[in-house]
N, C-alpha and C positions, 0 to 999 in steps of 0.2 A: 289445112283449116286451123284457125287459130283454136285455143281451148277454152272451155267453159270459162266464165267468171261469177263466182259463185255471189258475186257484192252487183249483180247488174239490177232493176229495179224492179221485177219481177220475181226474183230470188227472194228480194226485200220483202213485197205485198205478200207473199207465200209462208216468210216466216213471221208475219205481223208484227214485220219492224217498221213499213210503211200502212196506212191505212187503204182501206177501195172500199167501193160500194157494192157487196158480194150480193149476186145473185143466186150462186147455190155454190155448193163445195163438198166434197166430199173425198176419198183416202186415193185417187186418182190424179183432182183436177179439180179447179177454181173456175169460176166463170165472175166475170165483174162486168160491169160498166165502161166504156172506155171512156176517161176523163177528156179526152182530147178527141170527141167524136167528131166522125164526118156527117156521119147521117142522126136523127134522132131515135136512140134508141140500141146505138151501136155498143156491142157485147165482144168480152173478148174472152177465150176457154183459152185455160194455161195447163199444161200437165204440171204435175207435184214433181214427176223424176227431171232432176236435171238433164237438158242438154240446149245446144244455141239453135239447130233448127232439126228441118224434118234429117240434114242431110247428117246426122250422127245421131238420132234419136232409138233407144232400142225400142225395137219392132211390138213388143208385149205392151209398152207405154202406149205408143198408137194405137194399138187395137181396143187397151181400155178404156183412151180419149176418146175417140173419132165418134162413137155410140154419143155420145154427150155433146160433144159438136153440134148433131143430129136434133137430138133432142132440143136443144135451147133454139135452133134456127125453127124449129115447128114453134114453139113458145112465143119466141119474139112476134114470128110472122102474126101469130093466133091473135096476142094481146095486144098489138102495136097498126094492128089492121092493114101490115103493109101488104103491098103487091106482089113483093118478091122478095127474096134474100138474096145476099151476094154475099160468100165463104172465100174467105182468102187468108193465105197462108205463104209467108215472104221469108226465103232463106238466103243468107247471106246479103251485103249493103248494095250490089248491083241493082239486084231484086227489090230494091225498095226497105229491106229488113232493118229496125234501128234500135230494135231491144234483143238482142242475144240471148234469150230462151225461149226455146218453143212457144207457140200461140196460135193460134187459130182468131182474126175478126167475123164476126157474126154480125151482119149489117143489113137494117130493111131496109127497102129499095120502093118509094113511093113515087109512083107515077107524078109524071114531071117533073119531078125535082133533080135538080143534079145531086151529085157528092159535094162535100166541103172539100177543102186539104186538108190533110190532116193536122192539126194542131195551128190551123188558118184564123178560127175563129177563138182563139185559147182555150185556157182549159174551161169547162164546164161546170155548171153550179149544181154541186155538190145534192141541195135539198131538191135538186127538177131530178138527179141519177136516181135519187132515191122513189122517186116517186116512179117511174118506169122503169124499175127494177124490181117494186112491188107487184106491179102490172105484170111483169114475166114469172116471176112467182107464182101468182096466184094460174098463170096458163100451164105452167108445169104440174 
């Protein structure tokens, strides 16, 4: 497996050298907005310790992520009135993976609507994240 790269853009958002629209954070793990959403309202939980996916992540890191996972997917559901959630987590470029560090999407899932692709409909405006990111806030 190739190794970390510690300049990938997630690294960046982490050290607030890029900007997101943070939904919570704290000495674990970030949870933002995804700019390039499929669905409305799509979150994505990143741990703080480096690694590129679940398949070199250490085990302690997961344990104190996955609870937070958890938690934002009851939030989103609560505050976003969706139907359902869908948790996915993509390791390696086979899989679909295209940002090499750890992540978790947290995605409601509204009756009859499909998914987008991802980054199908570009990126996202900026003041509509913020406003449903307020909305998960305030269900947390």
């Amino acid at each position: 497996m190739p190794s970390y790269d510690p300049d990938n853009i997630f690294a960046k958002i982490l050290a607030g050298d890029i900007p997101s629209v943070k939904v919570f954070e704290n000495d674990d793990c970030i949870a933002i907005m995804d700019v390039f959403p499929q669905t409305e309202g799509h979150c994505l939980v990143i741990p703080r310790a480096p690694s590129r996916n679940i398949l070199d992540a250490d085990p302690a890191s997961l344990a104190a992520t996955v609870p937070h996972v958890q938690k934002l997917a009851k939030a989103v559901k609560s505050a976003l009135g969706a139907d359902g959630i869908r948790v996915m987590q993509f390791n390696e470029t086979p899989s679909g993976q295209t940002v090499f560090h750890l992540h978790w999407h947290v995605m409601p899932i509204y009756e009859g609507q499909s998914l987008g692709a991802h980054a199908g409909g570009g990126m996202a405006d900026t003041a509509k994240l913020e406003v449903l990111a307020e909305k998960i806030r305030a269900a947390l």
